[in-house]
N, C-alpha and C positions, 0 to 999 in steps of 0.2 A: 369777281370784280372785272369790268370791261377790259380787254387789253390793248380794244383798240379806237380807244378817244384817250386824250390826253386833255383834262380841265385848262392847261395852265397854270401856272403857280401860285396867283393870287386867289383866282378861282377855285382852286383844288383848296387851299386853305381854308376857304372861307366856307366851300362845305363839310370841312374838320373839324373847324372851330363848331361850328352849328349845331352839329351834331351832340362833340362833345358838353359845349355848355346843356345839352338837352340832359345828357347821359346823368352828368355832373350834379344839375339841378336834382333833379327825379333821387338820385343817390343817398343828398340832402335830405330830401322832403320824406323818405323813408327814416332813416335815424331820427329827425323832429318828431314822425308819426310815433316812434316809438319811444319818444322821450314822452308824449302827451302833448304835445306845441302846435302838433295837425289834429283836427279829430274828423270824425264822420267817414268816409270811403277814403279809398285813396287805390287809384288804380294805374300804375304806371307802364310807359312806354320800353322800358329797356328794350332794347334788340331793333326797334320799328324806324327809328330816328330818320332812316335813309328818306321813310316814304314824306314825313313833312315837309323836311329839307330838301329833296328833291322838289316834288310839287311846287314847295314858295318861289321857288326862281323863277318860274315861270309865270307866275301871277303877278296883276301889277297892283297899286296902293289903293285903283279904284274900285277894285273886283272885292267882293264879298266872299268867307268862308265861312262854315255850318259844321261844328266837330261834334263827336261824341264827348260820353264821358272820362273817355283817357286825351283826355288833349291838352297837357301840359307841353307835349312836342311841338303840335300846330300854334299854341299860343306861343312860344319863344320862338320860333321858324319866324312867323307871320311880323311878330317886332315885338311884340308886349316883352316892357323893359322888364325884368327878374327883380328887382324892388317891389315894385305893386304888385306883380301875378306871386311872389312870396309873401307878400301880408293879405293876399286873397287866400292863401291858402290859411294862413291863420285865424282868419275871422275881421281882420282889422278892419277899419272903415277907408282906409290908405289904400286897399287893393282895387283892383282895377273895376270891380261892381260894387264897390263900398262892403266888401267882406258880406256880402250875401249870397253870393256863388259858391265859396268853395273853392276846393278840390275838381267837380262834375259840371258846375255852372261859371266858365269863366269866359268874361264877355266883354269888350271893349269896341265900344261905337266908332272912335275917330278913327282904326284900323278894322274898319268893317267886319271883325271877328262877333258874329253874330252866335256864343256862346257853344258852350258844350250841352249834350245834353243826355238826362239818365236815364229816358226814353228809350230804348233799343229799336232804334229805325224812326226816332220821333224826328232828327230833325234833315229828313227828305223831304216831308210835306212844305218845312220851311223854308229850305233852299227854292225846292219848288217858287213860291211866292217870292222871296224875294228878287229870282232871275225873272217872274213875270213882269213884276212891276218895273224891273230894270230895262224889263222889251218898251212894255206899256208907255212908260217916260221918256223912251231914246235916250237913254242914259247908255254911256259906252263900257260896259262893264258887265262881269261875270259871276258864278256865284263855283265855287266850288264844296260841293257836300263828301265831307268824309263819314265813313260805317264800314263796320265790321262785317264778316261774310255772315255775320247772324241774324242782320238786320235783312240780309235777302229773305230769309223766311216769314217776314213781318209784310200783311198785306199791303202797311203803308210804300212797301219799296215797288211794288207792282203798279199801286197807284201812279206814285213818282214819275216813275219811268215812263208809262202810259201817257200822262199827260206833259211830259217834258219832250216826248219824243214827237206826241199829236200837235204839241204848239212848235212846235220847234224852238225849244228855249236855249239860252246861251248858259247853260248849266254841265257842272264837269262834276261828274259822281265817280270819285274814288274810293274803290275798297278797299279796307286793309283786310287781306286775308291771312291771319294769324292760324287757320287752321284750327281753333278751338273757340266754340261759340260758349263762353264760360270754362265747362268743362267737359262740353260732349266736341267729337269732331267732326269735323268738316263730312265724313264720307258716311257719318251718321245721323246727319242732318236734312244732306240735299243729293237728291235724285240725279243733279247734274252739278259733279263737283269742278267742272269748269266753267268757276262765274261768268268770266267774261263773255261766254258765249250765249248767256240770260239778254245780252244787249239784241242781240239780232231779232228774238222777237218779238221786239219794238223796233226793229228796221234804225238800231242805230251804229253806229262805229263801236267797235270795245276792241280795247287791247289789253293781253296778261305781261307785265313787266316783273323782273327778280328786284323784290322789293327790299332786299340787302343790298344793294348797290345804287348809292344813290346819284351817282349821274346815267345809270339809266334810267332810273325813275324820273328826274330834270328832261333827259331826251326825250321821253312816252308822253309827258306833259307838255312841254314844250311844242308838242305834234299836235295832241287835243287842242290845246287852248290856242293854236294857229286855225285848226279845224273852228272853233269854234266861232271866233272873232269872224271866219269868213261868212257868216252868216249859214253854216251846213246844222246848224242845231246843236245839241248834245252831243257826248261823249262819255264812255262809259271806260274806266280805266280802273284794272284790276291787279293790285300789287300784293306781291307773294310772300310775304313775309313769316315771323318768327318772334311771339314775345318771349325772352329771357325768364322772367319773372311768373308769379302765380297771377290767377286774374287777378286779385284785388288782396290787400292786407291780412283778411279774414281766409284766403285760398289754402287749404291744405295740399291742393296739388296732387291727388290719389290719381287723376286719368292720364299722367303719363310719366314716365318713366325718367334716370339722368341721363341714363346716355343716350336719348333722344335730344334731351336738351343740348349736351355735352358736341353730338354731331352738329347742331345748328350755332352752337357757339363759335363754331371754328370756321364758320359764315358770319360770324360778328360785323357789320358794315362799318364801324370804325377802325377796327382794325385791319380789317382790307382797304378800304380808301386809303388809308396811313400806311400799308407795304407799298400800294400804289404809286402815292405820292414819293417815296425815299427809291423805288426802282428807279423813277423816271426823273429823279435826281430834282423833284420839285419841293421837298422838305428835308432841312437839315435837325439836327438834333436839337441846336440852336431854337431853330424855328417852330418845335414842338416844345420845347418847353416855354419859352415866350407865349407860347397859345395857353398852356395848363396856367402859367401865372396869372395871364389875367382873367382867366374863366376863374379863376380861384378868389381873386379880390374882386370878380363882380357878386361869386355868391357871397363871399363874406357879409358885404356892404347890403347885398340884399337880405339875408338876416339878420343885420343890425337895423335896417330898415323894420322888417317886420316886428322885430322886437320891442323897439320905440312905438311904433304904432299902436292907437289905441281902439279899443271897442267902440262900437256905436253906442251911444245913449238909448237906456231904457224909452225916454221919450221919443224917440224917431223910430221906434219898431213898425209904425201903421202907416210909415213916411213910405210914398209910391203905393198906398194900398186903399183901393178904391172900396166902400164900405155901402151895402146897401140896408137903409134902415128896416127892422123887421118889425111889422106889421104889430101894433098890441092889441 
């Protein structure tokens, strides 16, 4: 953890709180999954929390995001209340895509959270388009695409980047580099296991930030999306992370070890921003628990929310679905 920025106190809380309701949530949504109350994938962020929460500070209410399918993080970073993005997880029609997303597809228009998706590298091409059309309109805003270092192997991210970098689009492409595309790693993958430096042959800026600590990932962002707004193009920003957890529900976990885990656990970014905060006398005990109470009665209420919520109508199944008539 940095030792030499100091957040401030409200500051520093607030990317504690953030984080931890993320931690918190995700916590939930596994015991549910395993009650049977989630169903379908379910792929969570433990460990990563730094890099959404860092990045959202930086980004403003106009700018658009494009996550994958672990973006429970960036959906509660970005604002999506934990009532509706908990009854999207259920299926309800109360969740924030009328319970048609999921877990992989969550999507919320009035917060330009322009969905997850289960694509690996699908949704570059979309950022793509939507930082176009934001040039195209002189609209003042940005798009930021998150992906995993797996998604570099997918020719859409070569695309991407090609053409983000020839247009000069106001587009921030953030990696999460979790070091395991599934279950293979990183140095089994790519020829050149320092992402960041994939940006230069598209002649664009990239920087690698310790994406356990999330006010340096806020600073690295902070610098892109200054970079960017000045009209210098793209930006390509490569955070170094650690998921906790296996890929997804069904992950047995055979490609590595615990006490690999075990050493990156002790890089946990909430618990270092929280030795942080208490060194430099910006959190008391008081003040951390105040924080657990009420991440605690927001999950609450948000599972009594999803619970009350109801399924969609048998009849609204073809509702949004455009039907072309076939031929007899």
């Amino acid at each position: 953890m940095s030792d030499d920025a100091s957040p401030g106190r409200a500051h520093g809380q607030l990317l504690l709180r953030e984080m931890l309701r993320i931690r918190r949530f995700e916590a939930r949504c596994s015991e549910l999954y395993q009650a049977g109350k989630i169903r379908g994938f379910l792929h969570l962020y433990d460990g990563e929390e730094a890099v959404s929460v860092g990045v959202m500070q930086a980004l403003g209410p106009e700018d658009a995001v494009v996550a994958t399918y672990r973006e429970h993080g960036q959906a509660l970073a970005r604002g999506i209340p934990m009532g509706p993005l908990m009854a999207e997880m259920y299926g309800k029609q109360q969740g924030c895509s009328r319970g048609r997303g999921g877990s992989m597809h969550i999507f919320d228009r009035e917060r330009h959270f322009y969905g997850g998706n289960a694509i690996v590298g699908g949704g570059l091409p979309l950022a793509v388009g939507i930082a176009l059309a934001d040039r195209r309109l002189r609209r003042p805003a940005l798009t930021a695409c998150f992906f995993g270092e797996g998604a570099v192997d997918e020719g859409a991210f070569h695309e991407s980047m090609n053409l983000a970098a020839l247009w000069s689009l106001p587009l921030l492409f953030v990696c999460e580099n979790n070091l395991y595309s599934m279950g293979t790693p990183v140095a089994l993958a790519e020829a050149e296991t320092d992402i960041a430096r994939k940006a230069r042959c598209y002649h664009m800026p990239g920087e690698a930030v310790d994406g356990m600590d999330p006010m340096a990932v806020e600073a690295a962002a902070r610098r892109a999306v200054a970079a960017i707004r000045s009209g210098s193009g793209p930006f390509f920003l490569e955070c170094r992370t650690y998921r906790f957890r296996a890929h997804s529900m069904f992950d047995a976990q055979l490609y590595r070890d615990k006490d690999e885990i075990g050493r990156w656990r002790q890089r946990d970014p909430i618990a270092g921003l929280q030795q942080q905060l208490r060194d430099q006398q910006l959190l008391g005990s008081d003040d951390l628990a105040g924080l657990e109470a009420g991440i605690e009665r927001e999950l609450a209420d948000a599972v009594a929310f999803a619970e009350a919520g109801t399924l969609e109508p048998v009849s609204d199944l073809l509702r949004f679905v455009t039907l072309d008539k076939v031929p007899q």
